[in-house]
C-alpha positions in Angstrom: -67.0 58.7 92.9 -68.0 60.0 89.6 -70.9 62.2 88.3 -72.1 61.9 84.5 -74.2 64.5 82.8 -75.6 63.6 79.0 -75.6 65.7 75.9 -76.2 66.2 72.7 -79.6 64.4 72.0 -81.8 66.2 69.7 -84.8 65.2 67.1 -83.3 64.0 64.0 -84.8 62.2 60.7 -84.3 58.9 59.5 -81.0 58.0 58.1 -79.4 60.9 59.9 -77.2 61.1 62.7 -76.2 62.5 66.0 -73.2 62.6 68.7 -73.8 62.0 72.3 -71.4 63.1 74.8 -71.3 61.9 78.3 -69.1 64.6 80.5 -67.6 63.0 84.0 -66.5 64.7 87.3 -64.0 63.8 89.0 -60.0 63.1 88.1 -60.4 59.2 88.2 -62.6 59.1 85.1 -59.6 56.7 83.6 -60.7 54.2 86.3 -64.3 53.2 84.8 -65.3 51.3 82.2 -68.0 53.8 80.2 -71.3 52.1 78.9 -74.1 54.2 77.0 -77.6 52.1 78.0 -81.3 53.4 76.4 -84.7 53.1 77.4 -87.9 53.2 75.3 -91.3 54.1 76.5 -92.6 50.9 77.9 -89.8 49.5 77.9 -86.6 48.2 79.9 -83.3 49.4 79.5 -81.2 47.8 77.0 -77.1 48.2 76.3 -76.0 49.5 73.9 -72.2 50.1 73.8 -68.9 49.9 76.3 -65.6 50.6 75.9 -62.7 49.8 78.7 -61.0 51.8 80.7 -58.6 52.4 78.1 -60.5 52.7 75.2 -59.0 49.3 74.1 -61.8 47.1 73.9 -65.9 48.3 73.0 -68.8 46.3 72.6 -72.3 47.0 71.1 -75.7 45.3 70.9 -76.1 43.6 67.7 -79.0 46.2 66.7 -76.8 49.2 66.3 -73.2 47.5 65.2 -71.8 48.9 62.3 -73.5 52.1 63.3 -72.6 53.3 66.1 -69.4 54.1 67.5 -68.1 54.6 70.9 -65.2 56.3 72.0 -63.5 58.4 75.1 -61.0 61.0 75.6 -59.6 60.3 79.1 -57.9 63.6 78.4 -61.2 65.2 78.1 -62.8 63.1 81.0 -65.4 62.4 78.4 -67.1 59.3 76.7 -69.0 59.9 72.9 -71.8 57.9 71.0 -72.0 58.8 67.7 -74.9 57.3 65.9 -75.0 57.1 62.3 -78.0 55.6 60.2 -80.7 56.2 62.9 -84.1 54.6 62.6 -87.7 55.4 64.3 -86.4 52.7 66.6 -83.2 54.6 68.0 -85.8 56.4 69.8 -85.1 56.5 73.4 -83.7 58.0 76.5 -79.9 57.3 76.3 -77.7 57.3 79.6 -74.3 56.8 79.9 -73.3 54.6 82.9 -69.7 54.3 84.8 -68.3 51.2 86.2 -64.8 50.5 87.7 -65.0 47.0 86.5 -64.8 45.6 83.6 -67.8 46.7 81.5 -70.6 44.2 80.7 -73.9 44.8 79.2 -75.8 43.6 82.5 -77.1 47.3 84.1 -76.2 46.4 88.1 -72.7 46.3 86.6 -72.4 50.1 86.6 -72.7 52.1 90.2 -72.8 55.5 88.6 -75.7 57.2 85.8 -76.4 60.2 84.1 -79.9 61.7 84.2 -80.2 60.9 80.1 -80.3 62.4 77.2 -83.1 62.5 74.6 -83.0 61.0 71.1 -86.1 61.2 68.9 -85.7 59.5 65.3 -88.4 60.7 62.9 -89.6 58.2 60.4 
């Protein structure tokens, strides 16, 4: 089992850019593919990045590749979002989500959530 806690959301301006880091329990956090999801007011939750177990292999939704960039330390048993070039629509609650399978976009994928973090992009 593995608890996730979020940090490192903030208000930020258009164009500008911030780090998210997602902090795991646990001394198996090499075991689970790491996703960062977000959810909009209104709206469902939508992928937005993975990255294997190893940190071999990431994916992102078309509407933030090229910028942003996930990564992990296994060392650190920690997972980062850094988000360059943010826009109004970035705005959202952003979780980070852990899986011990290979990580896909779908959201039942992943057993284990943080509680979010919040990212507010001013226009």
């Amino acid at each position: 089992q593995v608890q996730l806690v979020e940090s490192g959301g903030g208000l930020v301006q258009a164009g500008g850019s911030l780090g998210l880091s997602c902090a795991a329990s646990g001394r198996t956090f090499s075991s689970y593919g790491i996703a960062w999801f977000r959810q909009a007011p209104g709206k469902e939750r939508e992928f937005v990045a993975s990255i294997t177990r190893s940190g071999e292999f990431t994916n992102y939704a078309d509407s933030v590749k090229g910028r942003f960039t996930i990564s992990r330390d296994n060392t650190e048993n920690t997972a980062y979002l850094q988000m360059n070039s943010l826009k109004p629509e970035d705005t959202a609650v952003y979780y980070c989500a852990a899986t011990r399978l290979p990580p896909t976009p779908a959201p039942p994928r992943y057993n284990y959530w943080g509680q979010g973090t919040q990212v507010t992009v001013s226009s």
